[in-house]
SERO-609650 format. One record per residue: chain; x, y, z of N, C-alpha, C in turn. Coordinates in steps of 0.2 Angstrom, whole numbers, plus 5000, padded with zeros to 4 digits. Layout:
BEGIN
NODE:A:X:Y:Z:X:Y:Z:X:Y:Z $
...
***
This chain:
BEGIN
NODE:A:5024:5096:4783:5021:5099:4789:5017:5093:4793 $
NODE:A:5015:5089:4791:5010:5084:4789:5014:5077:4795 $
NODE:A:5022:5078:4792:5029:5075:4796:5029:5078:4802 $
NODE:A:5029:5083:4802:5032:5085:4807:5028:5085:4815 $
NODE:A:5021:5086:4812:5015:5084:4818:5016:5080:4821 $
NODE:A:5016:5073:4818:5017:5066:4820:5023:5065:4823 $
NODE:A:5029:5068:4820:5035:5068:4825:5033:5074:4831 $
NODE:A:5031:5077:4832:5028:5083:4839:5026:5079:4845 $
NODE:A:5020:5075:4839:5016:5072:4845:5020:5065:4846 $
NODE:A:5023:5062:4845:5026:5056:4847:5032:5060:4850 $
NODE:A:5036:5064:4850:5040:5068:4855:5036:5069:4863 $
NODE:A:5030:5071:4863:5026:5074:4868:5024:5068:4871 $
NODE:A:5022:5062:4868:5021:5056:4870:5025:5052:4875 $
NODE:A:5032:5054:4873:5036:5050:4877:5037:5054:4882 $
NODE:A:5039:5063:4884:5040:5064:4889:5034:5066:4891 $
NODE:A:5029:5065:4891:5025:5067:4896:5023:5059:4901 $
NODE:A:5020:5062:4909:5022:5056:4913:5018:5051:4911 $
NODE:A:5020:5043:4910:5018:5040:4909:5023:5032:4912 $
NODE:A:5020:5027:4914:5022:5022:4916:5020:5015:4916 $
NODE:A:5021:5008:4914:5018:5004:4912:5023:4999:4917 $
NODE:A:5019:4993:4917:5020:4987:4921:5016:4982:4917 $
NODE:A:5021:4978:4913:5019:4974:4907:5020:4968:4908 $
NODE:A:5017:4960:4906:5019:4954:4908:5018:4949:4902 $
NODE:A:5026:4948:4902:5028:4947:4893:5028:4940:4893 $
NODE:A:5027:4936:4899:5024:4928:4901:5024:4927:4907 $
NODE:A:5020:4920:4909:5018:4917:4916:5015:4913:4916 $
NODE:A:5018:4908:4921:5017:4900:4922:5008:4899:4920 $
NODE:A:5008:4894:4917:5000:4893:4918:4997:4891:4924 $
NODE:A:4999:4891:4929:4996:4891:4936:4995:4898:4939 $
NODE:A:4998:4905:4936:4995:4910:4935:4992:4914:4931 $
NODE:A:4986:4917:4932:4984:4919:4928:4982:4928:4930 $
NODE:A:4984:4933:4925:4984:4938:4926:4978:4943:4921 $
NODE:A:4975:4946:4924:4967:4947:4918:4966:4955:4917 $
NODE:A:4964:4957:4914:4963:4965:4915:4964:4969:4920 $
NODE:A:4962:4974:4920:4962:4976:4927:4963:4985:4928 $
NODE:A:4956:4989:4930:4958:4995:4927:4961:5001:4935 $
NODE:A:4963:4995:4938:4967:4997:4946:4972:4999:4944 $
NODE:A:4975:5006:4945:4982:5009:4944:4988:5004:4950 $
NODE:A:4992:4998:4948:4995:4995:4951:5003:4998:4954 $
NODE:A:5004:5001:4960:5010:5004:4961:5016:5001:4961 $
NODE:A:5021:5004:4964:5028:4999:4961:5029:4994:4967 $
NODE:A:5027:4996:4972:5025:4992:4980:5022:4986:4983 $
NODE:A:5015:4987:4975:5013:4978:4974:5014:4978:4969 $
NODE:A:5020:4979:4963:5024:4975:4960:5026:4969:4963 $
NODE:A:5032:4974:4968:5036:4967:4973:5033:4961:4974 $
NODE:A:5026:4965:4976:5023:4959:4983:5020:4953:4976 $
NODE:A:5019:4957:4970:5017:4952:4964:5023:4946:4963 $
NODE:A:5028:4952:4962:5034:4945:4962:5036:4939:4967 $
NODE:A:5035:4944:4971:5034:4937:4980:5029:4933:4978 $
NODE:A:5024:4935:4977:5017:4928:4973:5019:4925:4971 $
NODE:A:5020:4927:4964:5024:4923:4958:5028:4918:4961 $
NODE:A:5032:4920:4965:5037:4912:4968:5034:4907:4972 $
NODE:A:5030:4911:4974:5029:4905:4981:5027:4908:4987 $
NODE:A:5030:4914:4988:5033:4919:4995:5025:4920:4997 $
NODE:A:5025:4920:5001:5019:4921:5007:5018:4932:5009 $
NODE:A:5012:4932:5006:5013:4939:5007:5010:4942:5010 $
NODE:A:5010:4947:5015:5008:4949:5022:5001:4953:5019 $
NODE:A:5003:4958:5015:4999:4964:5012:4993:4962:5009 $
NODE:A:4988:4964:5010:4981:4964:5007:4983:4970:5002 $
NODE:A:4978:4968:4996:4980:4974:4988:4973:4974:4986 $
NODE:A:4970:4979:4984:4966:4979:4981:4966:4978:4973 $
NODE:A:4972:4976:4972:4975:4977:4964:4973:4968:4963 $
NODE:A:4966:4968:4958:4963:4962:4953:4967:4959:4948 $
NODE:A:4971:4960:4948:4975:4960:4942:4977:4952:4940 $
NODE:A:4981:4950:4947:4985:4941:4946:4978:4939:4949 $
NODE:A:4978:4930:4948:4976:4926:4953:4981:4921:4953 $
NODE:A:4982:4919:4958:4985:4911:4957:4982:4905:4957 $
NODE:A:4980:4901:4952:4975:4895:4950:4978:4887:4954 $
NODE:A:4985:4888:4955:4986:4882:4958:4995:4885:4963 $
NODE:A:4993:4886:4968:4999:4886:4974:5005:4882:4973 $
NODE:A:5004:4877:4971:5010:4873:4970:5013:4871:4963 $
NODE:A:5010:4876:4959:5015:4877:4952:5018:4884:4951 $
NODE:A:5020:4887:4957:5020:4893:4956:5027:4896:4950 $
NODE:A:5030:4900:4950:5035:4901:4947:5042:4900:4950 $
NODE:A:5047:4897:4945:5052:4895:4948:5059:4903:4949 $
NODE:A:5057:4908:4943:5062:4913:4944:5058:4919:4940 $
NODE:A:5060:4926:4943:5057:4930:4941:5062:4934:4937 $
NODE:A:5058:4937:4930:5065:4942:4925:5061:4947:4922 $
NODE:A:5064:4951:4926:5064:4959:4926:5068:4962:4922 $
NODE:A:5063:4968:4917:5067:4974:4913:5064:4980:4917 $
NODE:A:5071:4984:4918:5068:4990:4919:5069:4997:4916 $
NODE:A:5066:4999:4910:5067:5003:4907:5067:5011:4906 $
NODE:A:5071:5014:4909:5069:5021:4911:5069:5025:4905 $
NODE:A:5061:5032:4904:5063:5033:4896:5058:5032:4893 $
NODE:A:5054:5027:4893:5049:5025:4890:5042:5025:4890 $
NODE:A:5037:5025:4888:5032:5024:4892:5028:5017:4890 $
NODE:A:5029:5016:4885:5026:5009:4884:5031:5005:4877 $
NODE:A:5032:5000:4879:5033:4994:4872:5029:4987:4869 $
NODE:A:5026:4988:4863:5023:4985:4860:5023:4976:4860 $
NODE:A:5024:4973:4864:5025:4967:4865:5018:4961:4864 $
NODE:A:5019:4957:4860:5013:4955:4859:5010:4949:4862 $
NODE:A:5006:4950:4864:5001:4944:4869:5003:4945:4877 $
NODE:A:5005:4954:4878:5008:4955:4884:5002:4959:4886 $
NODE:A:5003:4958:4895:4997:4961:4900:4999:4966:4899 $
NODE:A:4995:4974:4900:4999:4980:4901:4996:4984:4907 $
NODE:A:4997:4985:4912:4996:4989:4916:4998:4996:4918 $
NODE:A:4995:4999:4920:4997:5008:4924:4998:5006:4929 $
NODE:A:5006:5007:4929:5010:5008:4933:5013:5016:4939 $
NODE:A:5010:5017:4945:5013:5022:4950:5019:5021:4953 $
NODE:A:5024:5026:4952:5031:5025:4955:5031:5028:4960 $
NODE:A:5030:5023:4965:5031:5026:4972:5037:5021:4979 $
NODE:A:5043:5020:4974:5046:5017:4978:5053:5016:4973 $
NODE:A:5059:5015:4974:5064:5014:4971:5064:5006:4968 $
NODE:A:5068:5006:4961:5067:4996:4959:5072:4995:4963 $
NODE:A:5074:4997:4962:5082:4995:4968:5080:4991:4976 $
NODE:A:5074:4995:4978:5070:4993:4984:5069:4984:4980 $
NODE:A:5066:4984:4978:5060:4981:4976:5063:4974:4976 $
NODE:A:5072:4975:4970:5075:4968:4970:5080:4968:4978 $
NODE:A:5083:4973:4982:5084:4971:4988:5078:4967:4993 $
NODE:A:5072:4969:4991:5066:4966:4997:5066:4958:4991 $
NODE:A:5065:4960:4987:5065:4952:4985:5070:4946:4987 $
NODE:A:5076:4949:4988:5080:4944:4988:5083:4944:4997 $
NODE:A:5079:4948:5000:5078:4947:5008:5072:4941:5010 $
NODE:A:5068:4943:5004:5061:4936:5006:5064:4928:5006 $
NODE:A:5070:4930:5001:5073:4922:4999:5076:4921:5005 $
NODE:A:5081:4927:5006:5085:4924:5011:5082:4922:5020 $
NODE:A:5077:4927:5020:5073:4924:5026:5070:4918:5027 $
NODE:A:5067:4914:5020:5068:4907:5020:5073:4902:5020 $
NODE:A:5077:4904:5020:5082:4901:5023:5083:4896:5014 $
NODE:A:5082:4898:5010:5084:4895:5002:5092:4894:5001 $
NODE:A:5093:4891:4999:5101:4890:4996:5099:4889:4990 $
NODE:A:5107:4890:4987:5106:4888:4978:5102:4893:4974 $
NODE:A:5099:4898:4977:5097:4903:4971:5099:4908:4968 $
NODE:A:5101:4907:4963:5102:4913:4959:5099:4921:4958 $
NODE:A:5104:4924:4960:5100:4932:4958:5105:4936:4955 $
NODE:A:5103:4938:4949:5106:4941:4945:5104:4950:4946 $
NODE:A:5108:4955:4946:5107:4963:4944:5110:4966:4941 $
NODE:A:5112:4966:4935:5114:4972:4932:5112:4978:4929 $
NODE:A:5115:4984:4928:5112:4990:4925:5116:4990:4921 $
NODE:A:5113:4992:4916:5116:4996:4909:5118:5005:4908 $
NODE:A:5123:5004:4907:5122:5012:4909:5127:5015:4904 $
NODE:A:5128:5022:4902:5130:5023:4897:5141:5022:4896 $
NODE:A:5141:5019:4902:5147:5021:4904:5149:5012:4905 $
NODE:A:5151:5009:4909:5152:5002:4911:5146:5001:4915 $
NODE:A:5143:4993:4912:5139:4993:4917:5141:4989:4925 $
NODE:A:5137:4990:4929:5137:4986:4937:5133:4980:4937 $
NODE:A:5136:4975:4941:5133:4970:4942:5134:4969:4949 $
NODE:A:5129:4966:4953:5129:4964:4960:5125:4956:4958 $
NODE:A:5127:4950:4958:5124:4944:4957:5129:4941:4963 $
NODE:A:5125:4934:4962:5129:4927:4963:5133:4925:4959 $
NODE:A:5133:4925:4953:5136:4924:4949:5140:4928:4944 $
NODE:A:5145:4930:4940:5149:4932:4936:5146:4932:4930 $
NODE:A:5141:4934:4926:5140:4938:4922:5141:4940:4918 $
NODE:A:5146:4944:4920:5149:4951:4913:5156:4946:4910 $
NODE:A:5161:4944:4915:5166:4941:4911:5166:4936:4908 $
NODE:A:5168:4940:4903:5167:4933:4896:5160:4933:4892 $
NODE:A:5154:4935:4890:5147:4940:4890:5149:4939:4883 $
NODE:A:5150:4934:4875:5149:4935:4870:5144:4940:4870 $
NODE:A:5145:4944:4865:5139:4947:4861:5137:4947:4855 $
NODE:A:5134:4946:4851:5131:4945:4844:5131:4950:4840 $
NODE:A:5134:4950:4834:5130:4956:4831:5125:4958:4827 $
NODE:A:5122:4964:4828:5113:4966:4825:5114:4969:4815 $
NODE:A:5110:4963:4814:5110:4966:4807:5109:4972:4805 $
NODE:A:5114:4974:4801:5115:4983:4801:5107:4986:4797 $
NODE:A:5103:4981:4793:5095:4981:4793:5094:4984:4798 $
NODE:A:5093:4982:4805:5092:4983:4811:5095:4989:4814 $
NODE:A:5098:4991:4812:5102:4998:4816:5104:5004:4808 $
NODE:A:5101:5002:4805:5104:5007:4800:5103:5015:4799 $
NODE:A:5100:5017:4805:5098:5023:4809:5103:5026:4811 $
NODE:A:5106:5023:4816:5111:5023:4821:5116:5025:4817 $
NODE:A:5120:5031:4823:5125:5032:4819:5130:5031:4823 $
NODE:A:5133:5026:4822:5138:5021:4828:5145:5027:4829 $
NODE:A:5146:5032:4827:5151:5036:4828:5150:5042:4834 $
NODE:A:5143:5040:4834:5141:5043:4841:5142:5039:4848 $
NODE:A:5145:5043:4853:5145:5039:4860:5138:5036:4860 $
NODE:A:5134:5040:4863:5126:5038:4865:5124:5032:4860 $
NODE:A:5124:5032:4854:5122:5028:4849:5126:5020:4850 $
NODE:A:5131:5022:4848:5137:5016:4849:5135:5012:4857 $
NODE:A:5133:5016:4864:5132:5015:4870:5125:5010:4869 $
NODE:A:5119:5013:4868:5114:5011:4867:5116:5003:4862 $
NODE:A:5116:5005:4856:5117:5000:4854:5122:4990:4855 $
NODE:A:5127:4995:4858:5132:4989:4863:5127:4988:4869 $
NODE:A:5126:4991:4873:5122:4989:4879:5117:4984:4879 $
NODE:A:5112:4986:4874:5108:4979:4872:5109:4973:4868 $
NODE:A:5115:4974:4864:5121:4967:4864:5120:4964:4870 $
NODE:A:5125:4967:4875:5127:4964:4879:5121:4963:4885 $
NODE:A:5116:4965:4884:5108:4964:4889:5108:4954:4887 $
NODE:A:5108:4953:4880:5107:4947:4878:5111:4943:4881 $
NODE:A:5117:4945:4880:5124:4941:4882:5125:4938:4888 $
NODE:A:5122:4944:4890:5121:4944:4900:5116:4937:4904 $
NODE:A:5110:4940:4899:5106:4936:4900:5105:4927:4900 $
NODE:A:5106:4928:4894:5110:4920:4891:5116:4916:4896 $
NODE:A:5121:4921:4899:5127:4919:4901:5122:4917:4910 $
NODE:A:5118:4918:4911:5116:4919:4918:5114:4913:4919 $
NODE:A:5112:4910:4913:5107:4903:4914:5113:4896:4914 $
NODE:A:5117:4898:4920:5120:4892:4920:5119:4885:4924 $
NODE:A:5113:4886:4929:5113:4884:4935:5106:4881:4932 $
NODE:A:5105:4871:4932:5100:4868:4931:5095:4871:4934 $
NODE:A:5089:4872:4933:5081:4872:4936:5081:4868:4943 $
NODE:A:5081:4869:4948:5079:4866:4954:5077:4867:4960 $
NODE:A:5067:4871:4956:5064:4874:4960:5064:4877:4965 $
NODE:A:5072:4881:4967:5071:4886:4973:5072:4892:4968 $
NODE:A:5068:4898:4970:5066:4903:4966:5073:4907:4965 $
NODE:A:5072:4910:4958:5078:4914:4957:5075:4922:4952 $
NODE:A:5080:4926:4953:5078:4932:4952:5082:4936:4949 $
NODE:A:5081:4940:4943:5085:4942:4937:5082:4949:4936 $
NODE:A:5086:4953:4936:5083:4960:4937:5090:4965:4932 $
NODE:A:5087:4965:4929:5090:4969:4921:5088:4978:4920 $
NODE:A:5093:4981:4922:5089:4988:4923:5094:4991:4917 $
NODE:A:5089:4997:4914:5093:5000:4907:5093:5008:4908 $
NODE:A:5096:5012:4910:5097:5018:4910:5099:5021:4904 $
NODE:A:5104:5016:4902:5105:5019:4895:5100:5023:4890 $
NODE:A:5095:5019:4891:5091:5020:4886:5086:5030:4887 $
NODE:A:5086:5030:4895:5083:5037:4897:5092:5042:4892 $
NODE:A:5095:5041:4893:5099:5041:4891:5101:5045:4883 $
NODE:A:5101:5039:4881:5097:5039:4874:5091:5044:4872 $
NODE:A:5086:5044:4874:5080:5048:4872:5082:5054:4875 $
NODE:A:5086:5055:4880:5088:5064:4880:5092:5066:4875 $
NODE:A:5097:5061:4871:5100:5064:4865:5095:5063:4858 $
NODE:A:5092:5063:4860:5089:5061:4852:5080:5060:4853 $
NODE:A:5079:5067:4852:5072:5069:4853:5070:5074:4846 $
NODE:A:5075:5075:4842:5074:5080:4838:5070:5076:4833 $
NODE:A:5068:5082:4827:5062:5078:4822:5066:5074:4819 $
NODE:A:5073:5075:4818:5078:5070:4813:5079:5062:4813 $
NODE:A:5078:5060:4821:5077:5057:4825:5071:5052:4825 $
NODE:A:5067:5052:4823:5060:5050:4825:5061:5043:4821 $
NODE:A:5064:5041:4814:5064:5035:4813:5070:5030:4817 $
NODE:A:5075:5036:4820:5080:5031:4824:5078:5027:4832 $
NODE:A:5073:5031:4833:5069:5029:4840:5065:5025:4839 $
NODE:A:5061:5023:4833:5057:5018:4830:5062:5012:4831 $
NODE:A:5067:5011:4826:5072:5008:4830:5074:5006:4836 $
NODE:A:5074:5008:4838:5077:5009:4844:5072:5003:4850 $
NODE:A:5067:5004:4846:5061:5003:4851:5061:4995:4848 $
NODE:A:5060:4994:4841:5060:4989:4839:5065:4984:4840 $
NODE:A:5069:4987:4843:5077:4983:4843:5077:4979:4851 $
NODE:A:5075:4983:4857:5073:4983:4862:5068:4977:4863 $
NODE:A:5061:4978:4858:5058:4971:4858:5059:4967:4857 $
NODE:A:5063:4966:4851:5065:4961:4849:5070:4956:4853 $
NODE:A:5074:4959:4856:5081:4959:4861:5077:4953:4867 $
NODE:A:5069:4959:4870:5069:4955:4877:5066:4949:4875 $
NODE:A:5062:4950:4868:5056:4945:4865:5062:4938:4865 $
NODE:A:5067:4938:4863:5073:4932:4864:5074:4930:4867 $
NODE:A:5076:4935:4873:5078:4931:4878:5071:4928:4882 $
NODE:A:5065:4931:4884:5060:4929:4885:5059:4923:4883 $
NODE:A:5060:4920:4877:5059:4912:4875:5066:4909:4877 $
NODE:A:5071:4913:4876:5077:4907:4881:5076:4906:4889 $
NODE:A:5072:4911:4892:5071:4907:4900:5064:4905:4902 $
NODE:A:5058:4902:4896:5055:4899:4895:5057:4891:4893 $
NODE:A:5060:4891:4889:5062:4884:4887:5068:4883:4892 $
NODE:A:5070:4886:4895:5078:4884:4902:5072:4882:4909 $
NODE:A:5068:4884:4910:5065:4884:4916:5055:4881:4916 $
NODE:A:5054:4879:4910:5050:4874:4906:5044:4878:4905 $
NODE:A:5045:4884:4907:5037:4889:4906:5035:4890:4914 $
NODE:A:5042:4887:4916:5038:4892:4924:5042:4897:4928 $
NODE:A:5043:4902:4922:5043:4909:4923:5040:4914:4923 $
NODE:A:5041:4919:4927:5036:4926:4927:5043:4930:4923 $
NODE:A:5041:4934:4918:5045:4940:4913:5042:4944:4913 $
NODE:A:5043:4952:4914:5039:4956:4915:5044:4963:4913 $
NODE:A:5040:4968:4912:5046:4974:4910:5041:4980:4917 $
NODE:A:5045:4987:4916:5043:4991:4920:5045:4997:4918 $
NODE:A:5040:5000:4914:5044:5004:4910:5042:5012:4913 $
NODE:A:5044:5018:4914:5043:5024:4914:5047:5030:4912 $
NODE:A:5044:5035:4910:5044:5042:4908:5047:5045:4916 $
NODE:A:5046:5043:4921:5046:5046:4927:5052:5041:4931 $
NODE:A:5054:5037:4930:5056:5030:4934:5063:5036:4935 $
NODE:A:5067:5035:4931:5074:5041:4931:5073:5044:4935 $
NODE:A:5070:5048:4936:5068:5054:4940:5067:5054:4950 $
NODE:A:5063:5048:4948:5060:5045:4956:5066:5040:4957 $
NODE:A:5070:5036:4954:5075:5034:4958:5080:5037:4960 $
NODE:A:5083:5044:4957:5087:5050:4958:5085:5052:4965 $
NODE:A:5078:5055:4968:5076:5056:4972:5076:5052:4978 $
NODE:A:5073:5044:4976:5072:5041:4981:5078:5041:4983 $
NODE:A:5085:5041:4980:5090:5039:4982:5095:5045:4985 $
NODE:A:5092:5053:4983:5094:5057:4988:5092:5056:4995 $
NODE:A:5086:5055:4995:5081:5055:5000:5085:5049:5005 $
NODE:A:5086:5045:5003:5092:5042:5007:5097:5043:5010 $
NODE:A:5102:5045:5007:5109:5048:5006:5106:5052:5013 $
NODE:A:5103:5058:5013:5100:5063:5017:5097:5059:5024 $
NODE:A:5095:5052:5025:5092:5050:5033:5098:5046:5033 $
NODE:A:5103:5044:5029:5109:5043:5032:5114:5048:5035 $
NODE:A:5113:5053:5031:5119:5059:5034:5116:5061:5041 $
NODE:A:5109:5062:5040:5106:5063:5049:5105:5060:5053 $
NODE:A:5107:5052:5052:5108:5049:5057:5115:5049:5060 $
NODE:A:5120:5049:5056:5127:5051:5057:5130:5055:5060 $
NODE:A:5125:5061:5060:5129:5069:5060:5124:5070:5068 $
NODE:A:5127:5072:5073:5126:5073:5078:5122:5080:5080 $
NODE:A:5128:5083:5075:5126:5091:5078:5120:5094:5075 $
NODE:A:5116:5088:5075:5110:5091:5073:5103:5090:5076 $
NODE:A:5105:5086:5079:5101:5086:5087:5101:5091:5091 $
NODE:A:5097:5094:5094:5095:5099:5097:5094:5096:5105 $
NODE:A:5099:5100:5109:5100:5100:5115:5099:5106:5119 $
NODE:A:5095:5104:5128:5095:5108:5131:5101:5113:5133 $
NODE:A:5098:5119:5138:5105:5123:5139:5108:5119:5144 $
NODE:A:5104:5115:5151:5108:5111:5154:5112:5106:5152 $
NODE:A:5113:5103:5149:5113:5097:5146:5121:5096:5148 $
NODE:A:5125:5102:5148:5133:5099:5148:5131:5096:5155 $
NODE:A:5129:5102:5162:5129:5101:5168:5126:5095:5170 $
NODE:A:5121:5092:5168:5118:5084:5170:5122:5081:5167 $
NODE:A:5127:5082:5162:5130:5078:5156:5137:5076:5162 $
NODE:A:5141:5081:5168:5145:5081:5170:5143:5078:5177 $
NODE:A:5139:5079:5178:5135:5077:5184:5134:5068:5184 $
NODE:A:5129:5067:5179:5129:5060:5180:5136:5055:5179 $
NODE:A:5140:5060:5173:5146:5056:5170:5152:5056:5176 $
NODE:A:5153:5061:5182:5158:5059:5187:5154:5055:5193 $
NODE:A:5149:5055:5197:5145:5052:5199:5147:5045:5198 $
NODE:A:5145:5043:5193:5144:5039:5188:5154:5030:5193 $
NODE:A:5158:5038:5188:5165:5035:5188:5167:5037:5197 $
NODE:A:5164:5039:5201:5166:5040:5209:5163:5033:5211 $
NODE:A:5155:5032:5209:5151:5027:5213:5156:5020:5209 $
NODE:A:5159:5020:5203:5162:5013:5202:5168:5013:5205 $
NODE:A:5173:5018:5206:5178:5018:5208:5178:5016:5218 $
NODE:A:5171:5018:5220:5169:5017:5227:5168:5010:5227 $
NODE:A:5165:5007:5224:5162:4999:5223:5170:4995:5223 $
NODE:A:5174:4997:5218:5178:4994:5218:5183:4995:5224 $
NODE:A:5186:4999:5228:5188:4999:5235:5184:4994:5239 $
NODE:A:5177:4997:5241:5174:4992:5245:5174:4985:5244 $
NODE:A:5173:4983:5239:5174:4977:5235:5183:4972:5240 $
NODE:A:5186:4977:5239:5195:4975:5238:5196:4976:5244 $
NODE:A:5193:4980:5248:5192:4980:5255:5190:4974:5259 $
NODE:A:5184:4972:5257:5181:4966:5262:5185:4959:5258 $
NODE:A:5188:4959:5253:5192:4955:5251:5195:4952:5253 $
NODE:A:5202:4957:5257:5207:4959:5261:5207:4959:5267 $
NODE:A:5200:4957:5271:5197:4958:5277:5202:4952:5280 $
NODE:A:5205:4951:5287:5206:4946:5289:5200:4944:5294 $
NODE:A:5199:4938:5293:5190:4934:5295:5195:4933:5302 $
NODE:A:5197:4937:5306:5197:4934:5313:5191:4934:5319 $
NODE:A:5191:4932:5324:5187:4933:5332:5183:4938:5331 $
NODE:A:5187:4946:5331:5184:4950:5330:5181:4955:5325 $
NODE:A:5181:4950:5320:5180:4953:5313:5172:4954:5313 $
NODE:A:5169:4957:5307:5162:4956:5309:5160:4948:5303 $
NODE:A:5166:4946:5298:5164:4940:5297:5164:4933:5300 $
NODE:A:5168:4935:5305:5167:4929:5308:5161:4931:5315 $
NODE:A:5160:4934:5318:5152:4934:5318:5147:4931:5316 $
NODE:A:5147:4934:5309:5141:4934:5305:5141:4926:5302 $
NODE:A:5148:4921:5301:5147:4915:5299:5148:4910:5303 $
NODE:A:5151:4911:5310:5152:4907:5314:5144:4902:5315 $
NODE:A:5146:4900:5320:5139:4895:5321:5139:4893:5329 $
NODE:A:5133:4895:5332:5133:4894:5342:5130:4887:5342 $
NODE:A:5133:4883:5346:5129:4878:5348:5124:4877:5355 $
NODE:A:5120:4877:5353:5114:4876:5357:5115:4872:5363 $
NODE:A:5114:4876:5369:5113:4873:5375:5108:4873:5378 $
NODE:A:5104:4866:5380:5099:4865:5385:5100:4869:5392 $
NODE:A:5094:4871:5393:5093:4876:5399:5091:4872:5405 $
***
């Protein structure tokens, strides 16, 4: 009975609304401190834009960064976005209350407009999602082909029941998170900012199939696998980029939810910008419409006569051009 509470309430945990913005390391020339200001996903961004360098417009009430020294800022930023969870236990990491009030998808689009408005070459930006299905990539660089992946000591997944899609998905996906990761860093350090943006949907994924009490030590799992996975790669683009990197995760219960929206909500000011008949027009509206529009094609077709006319004019005596361009010589009276 005693099990079964603890797995209710760790059930109740995860899906109730919850969301974190965690910082799993950062340049010693920033420094990021408590902070009991709910930070939204809108100055996420503008944190990442800090973090590199980028000059940012917005005033924040959000205490949370400072930067100690302008000129050691970070050289690349690396982003997890985990939808599904509410927090991961990562240790000697910032954690903050996170508001989802924007798409991530916004977030690494507006990033990598910053870069390109200063006119930067040579950087790197990497995006893939994980998903249960093949994942996407939009980078600079190629990524997935060729992507060894390692395999997870069956210690480490002996929960998992690999004969499941979801399980088997889950499980390969975070392989391949690593593989991805590692395979990105091919490009020396050479101070123009770059940007890694690692998004996991699998994982919301995951926690819809496997919420039951049977489940409650595979989600342990799960969870642990997750840390471990970014905790490695975390110390590979430390040592690649000498410690001046930002790494940070984004985790939420709600993030699934609010990117589906933000992204109908989309979908919807495109199709009404396209769709015509949905403007609302007066009852005159043909008549002006036919009005102006022969008007219109009579006064250019008139221009164009007159025009062909004085053209074709012969400039004789008693033309009115030669009138008007001849020239009298003055006689004394």
């Amino acid at each position: 009975m005693l099990k079964f509470a603890v797995v209710a309430l760790s059930l109740l945990t995860i899906s109730v609304w919850a969301n974190e913005f965690s910082i799993l390391h950062t340049p010693e020339a920033i420094e990021f401190t408590p902070s009991s200001t709910i930070i939204d996903l809108r100055t996420v961004k503008d944190v990442f834009a800090a973090a590199l360098g980028i000059s940012v417009k917005h005033d924040h009430s959000w205490s949370g960064m400072n930067i100690k020294n302008p000129f050691e800022t970070a050289e690349a930023v690396v982003s997890f976005i985990i939808p599904g969870l509410s927090s991961l236990n990562f240790l000697h990491a910032h954690d903050y209350d996170l508001f989802i009030n924007d798409n991530t998808d916004n977030i690494y689009d507006s990033l990598v407009d910053h870069l390109s408005q200063k006119s930067l070459s040579n950087q790197t930006t990497v995006k893939v999602t994980f998903k249960t299905s093949e994942p996407e990539m939009e980078s600079s660089i190629d990524v997935l082909t060729g992507a060894v992946t390692e395999a997870t000591p069956f210690s480490e997944i002996k929960k998992f029941d690999l004969e499941k899609n979801i399980d088997k998905a889950f499980v390969g996906n975070v392989h391949l998170l690593k593989a991805v990761a590692l395979k990105a860093l091919v490009h020396k350090s050479d101070g123009v900012p770059d940007i890694y943006w690692y998004s996991l949907p699998v994982v919301q994924d995951f926690i819809d199939e496997s919420t039951s009490a049977n489940d409650e030590d595979k989600l342990v799992e799960a969870e642990n696998l997750l840390i471990k996975t970014i905790s490695s790669i975390t110390e590979e683009y430390k040592k690649f980029y000498n410690g001046k990197v930002l790494v940070a995760t984004l985790l939420g219960t709600e993030m699934a939810t609010h990117s589906k929206r933000f992204r109908r909500a989309a979908e919807d000011v495109r199709a009404e910008k396209l769709n015509l008949s949905l403007e609302e027009y007066d009852e005159d509206y043909p008549v002006v419409f036919n009005i102006l529009l022969w008007f219109a094609v009579a006064f250019i077709f008139t221009l164009i006569a007159i025009s062909l006319a004085i053209g074709n004019m012969d400039p004789g005596r008693d033309s009115i051009i030669y009138r008007m361009t001849s020239t009298r010589i003055k006689k004394d009276s």
